[in-house]
RONU-302539 format. One record per residue (C-alpha): residue number from 1; z, y negated, x negated; residue in one letter. Coordinates in steps of 0.25 Angstrom, whole numbers, plus 2048, in hexadecimal, padded with zeros to 3 digits. Each point is the difference from the previous one (the first is absolute). Example, Ala and Ser with C-alpha at 12.3 -4.5 7.8 and 13.67 -1.06 7.14 Angstrom:
REM residues 2
num	Z	Y	X	residuo
1	81F	812	7CF	A $
2	7FE	7F2	7FA	S $
***
This chain:
REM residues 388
num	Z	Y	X	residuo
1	7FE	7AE	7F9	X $
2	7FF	805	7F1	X $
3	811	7FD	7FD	X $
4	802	80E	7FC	X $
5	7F3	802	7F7	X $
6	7FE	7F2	7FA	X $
7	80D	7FF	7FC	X $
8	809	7F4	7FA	X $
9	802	7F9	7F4	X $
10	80D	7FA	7FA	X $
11	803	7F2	7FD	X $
12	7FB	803	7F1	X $
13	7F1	804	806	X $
14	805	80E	7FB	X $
15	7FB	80C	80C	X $
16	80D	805	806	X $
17	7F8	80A	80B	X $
18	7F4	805	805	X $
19	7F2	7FD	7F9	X $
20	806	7F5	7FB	X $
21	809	80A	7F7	X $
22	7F7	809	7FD	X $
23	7F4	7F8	7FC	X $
24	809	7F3	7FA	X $
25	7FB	801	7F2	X $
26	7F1	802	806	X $
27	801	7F6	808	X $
28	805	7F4	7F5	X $
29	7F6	804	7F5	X $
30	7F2	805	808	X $
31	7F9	7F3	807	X $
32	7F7	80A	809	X $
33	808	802	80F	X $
34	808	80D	803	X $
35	7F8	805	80C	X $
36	807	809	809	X $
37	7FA	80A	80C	X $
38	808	7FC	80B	X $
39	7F7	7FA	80C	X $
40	808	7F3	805	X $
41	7FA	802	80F	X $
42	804	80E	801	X $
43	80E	7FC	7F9	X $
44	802	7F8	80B	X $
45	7FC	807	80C	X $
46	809	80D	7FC	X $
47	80A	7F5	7FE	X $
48	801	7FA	80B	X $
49	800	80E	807	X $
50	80C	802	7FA	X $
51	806	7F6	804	X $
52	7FB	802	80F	X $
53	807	80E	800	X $
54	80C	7FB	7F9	X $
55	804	7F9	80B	X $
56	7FD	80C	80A	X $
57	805	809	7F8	X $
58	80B	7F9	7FA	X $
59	801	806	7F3	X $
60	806	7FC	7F2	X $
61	7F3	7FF	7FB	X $
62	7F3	805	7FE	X $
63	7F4	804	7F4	X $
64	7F2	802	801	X $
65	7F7	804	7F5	X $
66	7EF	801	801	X $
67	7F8	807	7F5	X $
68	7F3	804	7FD	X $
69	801	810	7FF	X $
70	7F5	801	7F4	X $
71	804	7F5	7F7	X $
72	80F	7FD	802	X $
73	7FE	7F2	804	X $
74	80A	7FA	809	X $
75	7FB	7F6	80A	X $
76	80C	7FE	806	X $
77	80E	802	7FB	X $
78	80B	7F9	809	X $
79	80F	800	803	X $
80	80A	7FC	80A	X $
81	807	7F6	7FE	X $
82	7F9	7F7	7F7	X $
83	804	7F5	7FB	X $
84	7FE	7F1	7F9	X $
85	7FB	800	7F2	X $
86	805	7F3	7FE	X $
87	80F	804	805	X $
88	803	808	7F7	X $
89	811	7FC	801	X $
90	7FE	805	80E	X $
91	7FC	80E	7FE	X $
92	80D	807	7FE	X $
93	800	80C	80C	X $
94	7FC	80F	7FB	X $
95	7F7	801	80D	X $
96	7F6	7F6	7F9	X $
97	7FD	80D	7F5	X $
98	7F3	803	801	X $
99	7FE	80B	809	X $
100	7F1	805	7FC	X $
101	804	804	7F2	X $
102	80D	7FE	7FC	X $
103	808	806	80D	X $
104	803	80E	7FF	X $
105	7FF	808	80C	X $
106	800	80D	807	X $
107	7F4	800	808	X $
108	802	80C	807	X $
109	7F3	808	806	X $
110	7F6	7F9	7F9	X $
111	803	80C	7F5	X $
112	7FA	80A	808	X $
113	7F2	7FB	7FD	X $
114	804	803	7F2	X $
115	807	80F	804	X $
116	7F3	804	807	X $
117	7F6	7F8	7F4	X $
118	808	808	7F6	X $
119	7FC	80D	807	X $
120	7F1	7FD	802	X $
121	801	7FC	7F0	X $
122	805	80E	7FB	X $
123	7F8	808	80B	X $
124	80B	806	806	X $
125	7FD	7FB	80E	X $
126	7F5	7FC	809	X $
127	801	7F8	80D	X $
128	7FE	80A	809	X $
129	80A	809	7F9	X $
130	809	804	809	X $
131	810	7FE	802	X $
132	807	80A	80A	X $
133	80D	801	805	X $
134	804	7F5	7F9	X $
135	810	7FD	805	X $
136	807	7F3	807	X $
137	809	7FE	7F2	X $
138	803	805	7F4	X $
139	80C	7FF	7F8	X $
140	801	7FE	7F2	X $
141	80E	7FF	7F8	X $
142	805	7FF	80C	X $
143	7F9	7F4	805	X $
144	7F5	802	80D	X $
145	7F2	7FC	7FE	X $
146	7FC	7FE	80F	X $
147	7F3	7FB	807	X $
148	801	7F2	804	X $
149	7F9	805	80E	X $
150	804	80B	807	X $
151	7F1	801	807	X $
152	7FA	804	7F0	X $
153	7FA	80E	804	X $
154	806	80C	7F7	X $
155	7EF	804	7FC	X $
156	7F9	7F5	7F8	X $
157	7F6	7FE	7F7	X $
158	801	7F8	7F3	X $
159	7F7	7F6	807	X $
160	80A	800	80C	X $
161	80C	7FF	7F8	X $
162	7FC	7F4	7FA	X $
163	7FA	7F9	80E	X $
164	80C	804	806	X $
165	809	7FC	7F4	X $
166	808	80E	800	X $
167	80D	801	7F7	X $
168	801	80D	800	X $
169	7F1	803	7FE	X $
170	7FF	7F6	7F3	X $
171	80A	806	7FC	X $
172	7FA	80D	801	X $
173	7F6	7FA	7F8	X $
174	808	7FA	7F5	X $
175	804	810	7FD	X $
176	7F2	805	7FE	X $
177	7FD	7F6	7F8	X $
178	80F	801	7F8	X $
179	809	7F6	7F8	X $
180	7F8	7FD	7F3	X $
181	7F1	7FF	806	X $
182	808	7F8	80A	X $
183	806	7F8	7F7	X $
184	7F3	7FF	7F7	X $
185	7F7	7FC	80D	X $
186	808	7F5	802	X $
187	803	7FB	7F1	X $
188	7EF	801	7FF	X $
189	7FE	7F6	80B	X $
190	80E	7F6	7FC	X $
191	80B	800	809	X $
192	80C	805	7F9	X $
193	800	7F8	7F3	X $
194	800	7EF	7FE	X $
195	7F0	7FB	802	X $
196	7FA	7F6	7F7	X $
197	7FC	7F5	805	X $
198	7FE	7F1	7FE	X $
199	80C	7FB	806	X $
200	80D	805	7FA	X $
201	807	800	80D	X $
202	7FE	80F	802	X $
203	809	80B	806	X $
204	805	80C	7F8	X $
205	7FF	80B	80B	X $
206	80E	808	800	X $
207	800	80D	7F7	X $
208	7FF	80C	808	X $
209	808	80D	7FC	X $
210	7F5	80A	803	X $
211	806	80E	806	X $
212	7FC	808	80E	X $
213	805	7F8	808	X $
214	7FB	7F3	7FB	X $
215	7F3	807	7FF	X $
216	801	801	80E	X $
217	805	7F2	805	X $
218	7F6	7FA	7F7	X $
219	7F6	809	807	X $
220	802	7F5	80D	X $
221	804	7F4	7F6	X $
222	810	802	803	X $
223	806	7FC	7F3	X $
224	7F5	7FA	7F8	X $
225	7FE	7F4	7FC	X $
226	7F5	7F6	7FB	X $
227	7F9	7F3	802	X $
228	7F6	7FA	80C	X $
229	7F7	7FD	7F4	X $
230	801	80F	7FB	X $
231	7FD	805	80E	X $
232	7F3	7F7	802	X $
233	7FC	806	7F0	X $
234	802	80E	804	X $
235	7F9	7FF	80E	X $
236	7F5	7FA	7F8	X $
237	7FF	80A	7F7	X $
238	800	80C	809	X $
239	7F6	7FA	808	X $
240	7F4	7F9	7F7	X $
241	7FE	80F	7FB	X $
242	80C	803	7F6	X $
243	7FE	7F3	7F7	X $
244	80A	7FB	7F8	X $
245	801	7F1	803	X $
246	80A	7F3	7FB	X $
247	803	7F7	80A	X $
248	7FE	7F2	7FB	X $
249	800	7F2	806	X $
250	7F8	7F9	7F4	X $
251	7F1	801	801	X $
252	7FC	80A	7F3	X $
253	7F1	803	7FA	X $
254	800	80F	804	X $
255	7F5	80C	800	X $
256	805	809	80B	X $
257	7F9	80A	7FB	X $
258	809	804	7F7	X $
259	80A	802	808	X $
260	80A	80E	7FE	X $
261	800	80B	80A	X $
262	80D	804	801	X $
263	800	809	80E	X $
264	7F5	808	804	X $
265	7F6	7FB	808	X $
266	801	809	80D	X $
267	80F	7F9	802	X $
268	7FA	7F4	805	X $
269	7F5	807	80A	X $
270	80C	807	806	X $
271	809	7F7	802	X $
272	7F8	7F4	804	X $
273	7FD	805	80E	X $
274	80E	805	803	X $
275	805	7F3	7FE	X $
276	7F4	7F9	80C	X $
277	807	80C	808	X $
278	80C	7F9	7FF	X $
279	7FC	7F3	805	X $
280	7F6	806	80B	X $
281	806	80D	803	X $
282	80D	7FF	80E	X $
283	807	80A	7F5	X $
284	800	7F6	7F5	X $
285	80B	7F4	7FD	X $
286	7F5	7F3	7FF	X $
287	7F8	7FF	80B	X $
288	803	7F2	803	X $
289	7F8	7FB	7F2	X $
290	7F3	809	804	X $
291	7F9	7F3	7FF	X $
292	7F3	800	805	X $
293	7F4	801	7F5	X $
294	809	801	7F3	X $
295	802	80F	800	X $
296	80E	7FF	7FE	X $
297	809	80D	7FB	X $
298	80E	801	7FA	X $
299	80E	803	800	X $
300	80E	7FB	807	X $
301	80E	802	7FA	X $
302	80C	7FC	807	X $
303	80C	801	7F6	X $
304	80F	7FD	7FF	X $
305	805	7F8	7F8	X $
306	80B	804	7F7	X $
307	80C	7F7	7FE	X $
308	80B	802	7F7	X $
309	7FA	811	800	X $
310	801	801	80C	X $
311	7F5	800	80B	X $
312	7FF	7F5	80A	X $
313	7F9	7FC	80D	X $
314	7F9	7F5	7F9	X $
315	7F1	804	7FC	X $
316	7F3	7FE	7F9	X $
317	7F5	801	808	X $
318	7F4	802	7F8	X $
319	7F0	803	802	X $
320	7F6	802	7F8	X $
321	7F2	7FE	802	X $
322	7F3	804	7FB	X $
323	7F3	7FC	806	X $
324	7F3	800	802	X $
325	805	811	7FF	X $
326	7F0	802	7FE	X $
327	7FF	7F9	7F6	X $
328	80E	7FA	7FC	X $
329	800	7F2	7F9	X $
330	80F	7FC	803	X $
331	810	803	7FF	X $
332	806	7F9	807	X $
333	813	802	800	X $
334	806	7FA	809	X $
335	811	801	800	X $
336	807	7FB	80B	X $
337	812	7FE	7FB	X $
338	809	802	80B	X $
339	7F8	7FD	80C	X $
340	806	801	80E	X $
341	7F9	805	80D	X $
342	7FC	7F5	80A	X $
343	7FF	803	80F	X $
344	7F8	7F3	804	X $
345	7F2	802	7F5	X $
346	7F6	806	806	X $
347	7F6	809	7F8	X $
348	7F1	801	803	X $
349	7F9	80C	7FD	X $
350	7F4	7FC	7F6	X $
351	7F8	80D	805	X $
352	7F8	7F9	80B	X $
353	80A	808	80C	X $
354	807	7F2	802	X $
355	80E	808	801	X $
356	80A	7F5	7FF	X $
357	80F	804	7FE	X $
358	80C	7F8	801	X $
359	80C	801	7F6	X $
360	802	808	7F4	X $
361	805	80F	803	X $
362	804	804	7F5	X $
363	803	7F9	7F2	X $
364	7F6	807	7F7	X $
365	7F5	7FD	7F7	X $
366	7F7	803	809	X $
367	804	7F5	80C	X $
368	804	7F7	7F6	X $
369	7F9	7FF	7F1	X $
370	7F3	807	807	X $
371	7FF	7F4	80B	X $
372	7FE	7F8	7F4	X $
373	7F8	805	7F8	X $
374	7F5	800	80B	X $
375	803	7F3	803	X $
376	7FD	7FC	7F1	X $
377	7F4	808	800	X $
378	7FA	7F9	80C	X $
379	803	7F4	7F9	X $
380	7FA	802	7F1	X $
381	7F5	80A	804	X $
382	7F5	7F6	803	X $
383	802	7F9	7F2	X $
384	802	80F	7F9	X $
385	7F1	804	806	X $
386	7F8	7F4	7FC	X $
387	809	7FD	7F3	X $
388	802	80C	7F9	X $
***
């Protein structure tokens, strides 16, 4: 369950990866244990969720990451495959990398949250500020930016464009707020450059050559690069009221009440309830996690995989969650890599209608990585309310 955190140790008692890397000299000198946050239930339960939809959806493989919003602490940090500590010989395939911190991604519409933050953070928009005439597609160097659905209306609001998860109104957005407050917003709440953290196995998110058009592919997270771990942190931050936070899977003596302010305050109040609208609204894309009591909000991205620089059928299917959206403890990122429809599974609405629906229609965040994360949240809710 902890492969990819623990880590392993050569035949010299030397730490080759993970904590044991990280902490070798700690751990050979100090007699007092190591503790980390991770919640060994929980661990397991998302795990063996996972696994479950690994078969149904059959993908390459799988992460998950659990934090605590206010504090940074990870309770649950897991990725598929895993692996035998104690086979180490065996462990030669790339698809065993560590897929919560040290895989690379383009996550696709998750970055939209971030678009329409950035704009409550500089003032320039509010969420009833309103979007007309908006058009089918755009191009840009000669290259269309269309809606993914046809049925997006051409009037929104910033509210709507983000329930609706609209290209063109993001992008939209992305130009009032312009290139370098952009480019700031995101570097303030740490997705384009390499995290620290207390494993080494960490990604290096891709450069990106900022311009107009990037600005406005970024806009809808197409082109952009970062880590599962860097989408939970800057989820986190945008919703626990603008604080600064370092993810950290070893229990640390803190007084939160230090804690930096880096994003106005209004950021969160404003973006909290749009993000419920998405899970309980019929215009939003994650109506199947609206499980019942845990107020849960966020954000689906479906993106392309790129291979070889070009753009394949292959896809990341990503959700990230926030909940109780009233009062928001959790992040919770969950990525789904390369997963395939499945016309047998049948999905049951958590909303108390008892709609049952047979076979995935569409291979999207929304019928895939969104089934699974309510799946988990049903799961670990119970030991979240009385545990934490």
């Amino acid at each position: 369950m902890f492969s990819h955190i623990i880590g392993q140790i050569d035949d010299n008692n030397i730490g080759i990866s993970g904590i044991e890397k990280s902490f070798d000299t700690e751990l050979k000198k100090n007699n007092i244990p190591l503790r980390l946050t991770l919640d060994t239930n929980i661990q397991y339960l998302i795990r063996e969720e996972l696994k479950k939809y690994e078969e149904i959806f059959q993908n390459l493989g799988s992460a998950a990451i659990l934090m605590d919003i206010n504090s940074g602490d990870i309770i649950s940090l897991v990725s598929l495959p895993d692996f035998n500590l104690n086979k180490r010989e065996e462990i030669s395939d790339i698809n065993f990398i560590n897929r919560a911190t040290k895989g690379v991604y383009e996550f696709g519409s998750v970055f939209k949250t971030f678009t329409l933050a950035a704009a409550f953070d500089e003032k320039i928009i509010e969420p009833q500020t309103k979007f007309v005439d908006l058009p089918k597609s755009l191009s840009c160097a000669g290259f269309p930016i269309r809606e993914y659905d046809k049925k997006i209306p051409s009037n929104l609001t910033a509210e709507q464009i983000l329930v609706q998860s609209g290209n063109i109104g993001s992008v939209r957005i992305g130009q009032k707020v312009g290139e370098e407050k952009f480019k700031l917003f995101l570097s303030k709440i740490g997705v384009l450059d390499e995290i620290n953290f207390d494993i080494e196995e960490v990604g290096k998110p891709i450069k990106f050559k900022w311009g107009k058009c990037p600005l406005a592919t970024a806009s809808f997270g197409h082109g952009i690069t970062t880590t599962l771990l860097q989408l939970a942190k800057a989820y986190a931050i945008i919703t626990n009221g603008g604080y600064k936070i370092n993810p950290t899977t070893i229990v640390k003596t803190r007084n939160l009440n230090d804690k930096k302010q880096i994003l106005n305050d209004d950021v969160s109040k404003k973006i909290l309830p749009i993000l419920r609208k998405i899970v309980t609204t019929k215009e939003g894309t994650a109506s199947l996690a609206n499980v019942s009591g845990y107020e849960v909000g966020g954000k689906t991205g479906t993106a392309q995989k790129s291979i070889a620089g070009s753009y394949s059928k292959k896809k990341i299917n990503t959700f990230v969650s926030i909940f109780p959206t009233s009062n928001p403890k959790f992040v919770l990122a969950v990525m789904l890599d390369e997963p395939k429809t499945n016309k047998d599974y049948i999905y049951h609405y958590r909303d108390g209608s008892n709609i049952k629906y047979k076979g995935t229609p569409f291979n999207t965040a929304g019928w895939t990585t969104v089934e699974v994360t309510g799946q988990i949240i049903e799961n670990i809710g119970p030991i979240l309310a009385t545990k934490y």
